[in-house]
C-alpha positions as a Markdown table, in Angstrom:
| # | Residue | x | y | z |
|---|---|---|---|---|
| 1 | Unk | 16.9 | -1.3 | 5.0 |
| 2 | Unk | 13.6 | -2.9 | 4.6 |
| 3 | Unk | 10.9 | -0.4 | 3.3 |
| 4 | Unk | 7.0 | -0.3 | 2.9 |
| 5 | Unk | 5.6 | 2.2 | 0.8 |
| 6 | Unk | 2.5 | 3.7 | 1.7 |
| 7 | Unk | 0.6 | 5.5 | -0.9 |
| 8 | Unk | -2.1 | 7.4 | 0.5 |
| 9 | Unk | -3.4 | 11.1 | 0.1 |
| 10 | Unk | -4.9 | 11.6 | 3.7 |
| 11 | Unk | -2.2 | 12.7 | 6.1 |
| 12 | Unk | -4.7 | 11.8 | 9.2 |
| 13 | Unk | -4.5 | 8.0 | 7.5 |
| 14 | Unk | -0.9 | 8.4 | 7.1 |
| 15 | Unk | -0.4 | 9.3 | 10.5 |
| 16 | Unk | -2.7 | 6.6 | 11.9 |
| 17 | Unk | -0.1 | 4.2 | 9.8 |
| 18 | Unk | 2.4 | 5.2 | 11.3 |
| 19 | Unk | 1.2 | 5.2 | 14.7 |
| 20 | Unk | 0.9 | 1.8 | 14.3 |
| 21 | Unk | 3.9 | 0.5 | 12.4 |
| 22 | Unk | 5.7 | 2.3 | 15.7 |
| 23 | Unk | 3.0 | 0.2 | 18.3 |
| 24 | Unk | 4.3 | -2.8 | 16.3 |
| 25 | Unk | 7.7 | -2.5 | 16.1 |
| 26 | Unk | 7.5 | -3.4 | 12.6 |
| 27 | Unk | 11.3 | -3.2 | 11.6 |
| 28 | Unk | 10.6 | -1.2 | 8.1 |
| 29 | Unk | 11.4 | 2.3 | 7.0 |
| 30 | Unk | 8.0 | 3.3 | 5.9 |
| 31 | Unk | 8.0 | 5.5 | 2.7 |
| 32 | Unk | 4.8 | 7.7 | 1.2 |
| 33 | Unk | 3.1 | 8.9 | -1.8 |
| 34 | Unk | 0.3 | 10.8 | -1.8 |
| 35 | Unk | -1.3 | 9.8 | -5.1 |
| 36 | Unk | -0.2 | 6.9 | -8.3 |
| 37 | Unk | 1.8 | 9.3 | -10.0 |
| 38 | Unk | 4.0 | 9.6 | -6.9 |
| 39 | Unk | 3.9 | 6.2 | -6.2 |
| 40 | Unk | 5.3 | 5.4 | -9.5 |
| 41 | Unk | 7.3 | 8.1 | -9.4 |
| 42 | Unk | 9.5 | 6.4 | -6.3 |
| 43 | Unk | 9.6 | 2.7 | -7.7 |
| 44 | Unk | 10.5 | 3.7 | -11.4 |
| 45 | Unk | 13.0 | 6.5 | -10.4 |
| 46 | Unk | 11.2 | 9.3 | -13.0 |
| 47 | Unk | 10.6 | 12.8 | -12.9 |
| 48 | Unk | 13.7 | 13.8 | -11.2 |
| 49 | Unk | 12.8 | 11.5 | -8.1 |
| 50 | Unk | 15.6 | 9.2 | -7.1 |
| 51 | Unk | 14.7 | 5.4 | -7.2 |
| 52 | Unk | 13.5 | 3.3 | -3.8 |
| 53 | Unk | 16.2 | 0.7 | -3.7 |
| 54 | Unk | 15.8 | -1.8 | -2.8 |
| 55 | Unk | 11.8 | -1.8 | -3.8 |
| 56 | Unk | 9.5 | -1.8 | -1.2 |
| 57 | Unk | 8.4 | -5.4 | 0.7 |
| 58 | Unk | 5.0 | -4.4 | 0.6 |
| 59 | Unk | 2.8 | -1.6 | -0.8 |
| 60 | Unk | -0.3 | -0.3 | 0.9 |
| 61 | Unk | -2.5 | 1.2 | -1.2 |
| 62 | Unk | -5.5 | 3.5 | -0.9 |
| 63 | Unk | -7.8 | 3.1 | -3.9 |
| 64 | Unk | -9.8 | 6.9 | -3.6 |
| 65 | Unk | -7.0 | 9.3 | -4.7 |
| 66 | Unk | -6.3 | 11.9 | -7.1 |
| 67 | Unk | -4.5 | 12.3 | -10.1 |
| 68 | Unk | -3.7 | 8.7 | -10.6 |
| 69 | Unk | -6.3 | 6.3 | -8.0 |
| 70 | Unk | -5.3 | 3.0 | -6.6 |
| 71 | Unk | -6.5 | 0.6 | -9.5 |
| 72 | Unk | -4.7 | 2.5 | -12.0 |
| 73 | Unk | -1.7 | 2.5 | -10.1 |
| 74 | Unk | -2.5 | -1.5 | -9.6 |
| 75 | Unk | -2.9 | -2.0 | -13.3 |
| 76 | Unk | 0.6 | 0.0 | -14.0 |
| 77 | Unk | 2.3 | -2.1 | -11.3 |
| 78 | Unk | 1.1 | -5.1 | -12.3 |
| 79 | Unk | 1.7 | -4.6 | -16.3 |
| 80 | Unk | 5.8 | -3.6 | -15.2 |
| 81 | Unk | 8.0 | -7.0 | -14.9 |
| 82 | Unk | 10.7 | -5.5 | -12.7 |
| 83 | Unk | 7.8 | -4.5 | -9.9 |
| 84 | Unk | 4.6 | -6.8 | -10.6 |
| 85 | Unk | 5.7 | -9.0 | -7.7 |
| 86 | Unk | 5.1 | -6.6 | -5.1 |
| 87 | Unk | 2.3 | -7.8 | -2.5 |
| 88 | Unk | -0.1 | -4.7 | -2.3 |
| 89 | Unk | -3.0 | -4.8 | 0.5 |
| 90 | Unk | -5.4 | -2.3 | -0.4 |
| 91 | Unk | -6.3 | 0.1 | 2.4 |
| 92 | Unk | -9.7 | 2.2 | 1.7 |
| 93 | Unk | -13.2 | 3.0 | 3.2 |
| 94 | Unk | -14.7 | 1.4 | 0.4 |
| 95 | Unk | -16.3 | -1.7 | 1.5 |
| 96 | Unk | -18.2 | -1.7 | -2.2 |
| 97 | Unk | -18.0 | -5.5 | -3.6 |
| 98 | Unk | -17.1 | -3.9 | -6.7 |
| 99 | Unk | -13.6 | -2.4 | -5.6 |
| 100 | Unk | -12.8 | -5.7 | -3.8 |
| 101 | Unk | -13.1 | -7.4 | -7.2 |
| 102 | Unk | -11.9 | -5.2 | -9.2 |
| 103 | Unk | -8.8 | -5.2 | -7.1 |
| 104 | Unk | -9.0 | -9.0 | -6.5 |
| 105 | Unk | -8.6 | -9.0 | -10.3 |
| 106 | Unk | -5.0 | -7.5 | -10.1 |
| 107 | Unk | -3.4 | -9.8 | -7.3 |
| 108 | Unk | -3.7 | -8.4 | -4.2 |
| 109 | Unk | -2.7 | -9.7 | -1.1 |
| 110 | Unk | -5.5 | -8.2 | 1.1 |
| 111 | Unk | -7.9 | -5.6 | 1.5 |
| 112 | Unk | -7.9 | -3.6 | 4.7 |
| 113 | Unk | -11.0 | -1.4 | 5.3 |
| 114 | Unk | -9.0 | 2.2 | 7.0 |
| 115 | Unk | -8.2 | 2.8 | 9.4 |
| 116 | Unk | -5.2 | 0.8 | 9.5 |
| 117 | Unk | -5.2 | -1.2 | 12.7 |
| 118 | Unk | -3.8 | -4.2 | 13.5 |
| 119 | Unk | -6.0 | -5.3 | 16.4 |
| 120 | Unk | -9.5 | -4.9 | 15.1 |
| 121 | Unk | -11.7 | -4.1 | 12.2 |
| 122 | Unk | -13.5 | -6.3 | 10.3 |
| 123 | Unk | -10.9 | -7.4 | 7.9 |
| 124 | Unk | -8.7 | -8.6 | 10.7 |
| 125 | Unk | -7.4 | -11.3 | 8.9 |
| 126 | Unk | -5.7 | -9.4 | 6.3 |
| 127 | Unk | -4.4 | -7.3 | 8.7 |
| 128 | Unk | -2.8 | -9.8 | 10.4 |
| 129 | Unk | -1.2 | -11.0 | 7.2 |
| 130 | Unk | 0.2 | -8.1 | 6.0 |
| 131 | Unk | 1.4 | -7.8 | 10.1 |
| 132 | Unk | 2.7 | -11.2 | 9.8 |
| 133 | Unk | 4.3 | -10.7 | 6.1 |
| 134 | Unk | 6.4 | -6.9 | 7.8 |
| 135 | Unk | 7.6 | -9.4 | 10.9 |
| 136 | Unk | 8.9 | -11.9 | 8.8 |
C-alpha cells in the first residue's frame, strides 16, 4: 500500500493531518513518528522496530521536535543512499527565513507553515504540490 509518513510530535497536528488526508481522499496509509529518532527508526528498520516497506512516497516533516529535530533527521536522510530520494515538505510554525534555507539546503520539496491544510494558508502552493504529488 502506498504510505506517507508523518513525523511530528504534536498529536493536535497529527490529528489535523489526518483530518485532512481523510477530507481528501488521499489513497495513502499514513504512518507517524513522533520525533527523528523514530522516524529513522521506521525507514531503517533499527531498534527492534520492523522496517516500512515499501518506504514512504512522501515524508512530512516538522522541524521543532525533540530528541532528534527535523534538520537533523533531513541531514541523516539525505546522507543514506537507499532513502535520500524521498520528497520531504517541511511542515512547521516557523516562518523564520533561516529554517526555510537551511532546509532549502537539504532538497525539500516544500515548506508548509502548520496547520496542514490543503485549501488555504499562505504556502498554498506547496500544499497543493504535495496534494497533487499523494493523488498521483
Amino acid at each position: 500500500m502506498r504510505s506517507v509518513l508523518l513525523v511530528e510530535d504534536d498529536i493536535f497536528d497529527t490529528m489535523t493531518a489526518e483530518k485532512s488526508f481523510a477530507k481528501f481522499s488521499i489513497p495513502h496509509q499514513l504512518h507517524t513518528a513522533f520525533n527523528g529518532e523514530e522516524a529513522l527508526d521506521l525507514l531503517l528498520g533499527r531498534n527492534g522496530v520492523e522496517a516500512l516497506r515499501p518506504l514512504p512516497e512522501v515524508i512530512l516533516l516538522d522541524l521543532n521536535m525533540p530528541r532528534m529535530n527535523g534538520l537533523e533527521f533531513l541531514t541523516e536522510l539525505r546522507a543514506n543512499p537507499e532513502l535520500q530520494h524521498i520528497p520531504v515538505f517541511i511542515t512547521t510554525t516557523s516562518g523564520m527565513d533561516v529554517d526555510r534555507l537551511n532546509a532549502a539546503s537539504l532538497d525539500v520539496s516544500g515548506y508548509i507553515l502548520k496547520p496542514l491544510d490543503f485549501e488555504t494558508g499562505a504556502d498554498l502552493a506547496d500544499s497543493l504540490s504535495l496534494l497533487e504529488k499523494l493523488l498521483k
